[in-house]
C-alpha positions as semicolon CSV with decimal commas, in nm:
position;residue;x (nm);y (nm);z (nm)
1;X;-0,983;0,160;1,647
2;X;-0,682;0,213;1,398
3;X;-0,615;0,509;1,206
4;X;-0,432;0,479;0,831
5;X;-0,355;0,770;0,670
6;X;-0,181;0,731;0,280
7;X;0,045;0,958;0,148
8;X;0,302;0,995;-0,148
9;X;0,079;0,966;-0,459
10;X;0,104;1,164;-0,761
11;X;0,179;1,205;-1,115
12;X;0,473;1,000;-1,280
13;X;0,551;0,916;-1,591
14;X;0,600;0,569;-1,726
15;X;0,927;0,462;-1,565
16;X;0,945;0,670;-1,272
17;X;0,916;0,593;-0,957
18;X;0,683;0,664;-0,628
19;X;0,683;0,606;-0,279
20;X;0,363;0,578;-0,060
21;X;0,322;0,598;0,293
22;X;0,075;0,446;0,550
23;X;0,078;0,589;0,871
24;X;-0,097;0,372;1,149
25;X;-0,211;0,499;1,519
26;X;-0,466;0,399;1,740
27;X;-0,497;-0,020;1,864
28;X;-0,207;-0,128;1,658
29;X;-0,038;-0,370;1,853
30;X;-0,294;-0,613;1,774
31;X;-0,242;-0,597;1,404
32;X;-0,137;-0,915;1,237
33;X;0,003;-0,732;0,879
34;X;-0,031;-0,451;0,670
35;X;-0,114;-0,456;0,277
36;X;-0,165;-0,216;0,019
37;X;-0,458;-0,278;-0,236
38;X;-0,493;-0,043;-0,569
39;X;-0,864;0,052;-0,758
40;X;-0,878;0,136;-1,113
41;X;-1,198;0,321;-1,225
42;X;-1,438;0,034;-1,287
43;X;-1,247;-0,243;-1,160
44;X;-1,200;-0,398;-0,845
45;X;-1,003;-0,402;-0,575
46;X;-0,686;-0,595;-0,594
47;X;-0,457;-0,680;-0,351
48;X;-0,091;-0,525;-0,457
49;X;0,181;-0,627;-0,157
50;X;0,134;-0,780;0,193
51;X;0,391;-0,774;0,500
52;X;0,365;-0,959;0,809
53;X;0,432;-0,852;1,160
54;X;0,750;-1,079;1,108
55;X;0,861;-0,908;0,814
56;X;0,739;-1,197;0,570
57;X;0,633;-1,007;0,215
58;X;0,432;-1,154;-0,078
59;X;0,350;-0,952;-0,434
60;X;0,101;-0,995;-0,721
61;X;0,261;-1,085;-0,999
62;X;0,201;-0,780;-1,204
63;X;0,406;-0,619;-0,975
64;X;0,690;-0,843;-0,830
65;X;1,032;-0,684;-0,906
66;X;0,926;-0,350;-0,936
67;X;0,680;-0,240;-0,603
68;X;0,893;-0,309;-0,245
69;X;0,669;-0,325;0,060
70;X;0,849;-0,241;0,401
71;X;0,785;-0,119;0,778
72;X;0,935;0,118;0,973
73;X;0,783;-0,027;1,328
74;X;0,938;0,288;1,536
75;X;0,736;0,514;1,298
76;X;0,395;0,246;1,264
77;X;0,452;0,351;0,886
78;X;0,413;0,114;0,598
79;X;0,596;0,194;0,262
80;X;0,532;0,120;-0,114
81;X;0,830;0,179;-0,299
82;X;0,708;0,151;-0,683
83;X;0,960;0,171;-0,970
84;X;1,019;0,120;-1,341
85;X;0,595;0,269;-1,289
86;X;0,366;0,140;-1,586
87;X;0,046;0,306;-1,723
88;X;-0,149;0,024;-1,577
89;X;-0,027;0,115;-1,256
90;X;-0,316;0,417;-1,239
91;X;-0,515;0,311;-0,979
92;X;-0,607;0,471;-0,633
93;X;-0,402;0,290;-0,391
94;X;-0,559;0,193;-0,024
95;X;-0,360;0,062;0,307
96;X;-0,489;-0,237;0,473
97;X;-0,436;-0,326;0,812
98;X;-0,571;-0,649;0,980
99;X;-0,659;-0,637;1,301
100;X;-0,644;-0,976;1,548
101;X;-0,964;-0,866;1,723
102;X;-1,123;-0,595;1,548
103;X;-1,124;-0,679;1,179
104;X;-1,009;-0,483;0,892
105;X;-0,945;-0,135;0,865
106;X;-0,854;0,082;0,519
107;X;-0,730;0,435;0,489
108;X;-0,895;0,698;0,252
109;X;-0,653;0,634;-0,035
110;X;-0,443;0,791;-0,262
111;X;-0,435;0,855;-0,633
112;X;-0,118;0,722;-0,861
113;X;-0,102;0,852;-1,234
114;X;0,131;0,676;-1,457
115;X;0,118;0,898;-1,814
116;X;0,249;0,693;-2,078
C-alpha cells in the first residue's frame, strides 16, 4: 500500500504563485513516477506534470513554463511549484503515484483558487 497526502492549496490571485506537496509512505520503492492531475467542477481529470524515478519531467501544454514538478527522494515528497497562476488553473489538484506491482494510487486532493 502507498499513502499520498497533498498539501499547499489555497487561494491566489491571478499571477501568484503556489506550491503543493505530495507526501508518499508506505511500498514506495516500487514506484515507477509520480504525477499530479487537476479536476475542475464538471470536467475531467487531466493529467498536469509527470516525473520519473530518473528525474525525467513532461507538462501539458497549458501549463509548460509556468508549473515545475520536482522530488525531494530523502523526504518521498513530490512538489508542484505553480506560477504566473491563471483563473483556469481552479481545479482540485490530485497526486498520482504508479506503482510497478500494485497499480495506481491517488491522494485525497487539494483545492487551488485562482480569482481573477
Amino acid at each position: 500500500q502507498v499513502q499520498l497526502v497533498e498539501s499547499g492549496g489555497g487561494l491566489v490571485q491571478a499571477g501568484g504563485s503556489l506550491r503543493l506537496s505530495c507526501a508518499a509512505s508506505g511500498s514506495i520503492a516500487s514506484i515507477r513516477a509520480m504525477a499530479w492531475y487537476r479536476q475542475a467542477p464538471g470536467k475531467q481529470r487531466d493529467l498536469v506534470a509527470t516525473i520519473t524515478t530518473g528525474g525525467s519531467t513532461n507538462y501539458a501544454d497549458s501549463v509548460k513554463g509556468r508549473f515545475t514538478i520536482s522530488r525531494d527522494n530523502a523526504k518521498n515528497t513530490v512538489y508542484l511549484q505553480m506560477n504566473s497562476l491563471k483563473p483556469e488553473d481552479t481545479a482540485v489538484y490530485y497526486c498520482h503515484a504508479a506503482h510497478l506491482l500494485q497499480g495506481d494510487y491517488w491522494g485525497q486532493g487539494t483545492q487551488v483558487t485562482v480569482s481573477s
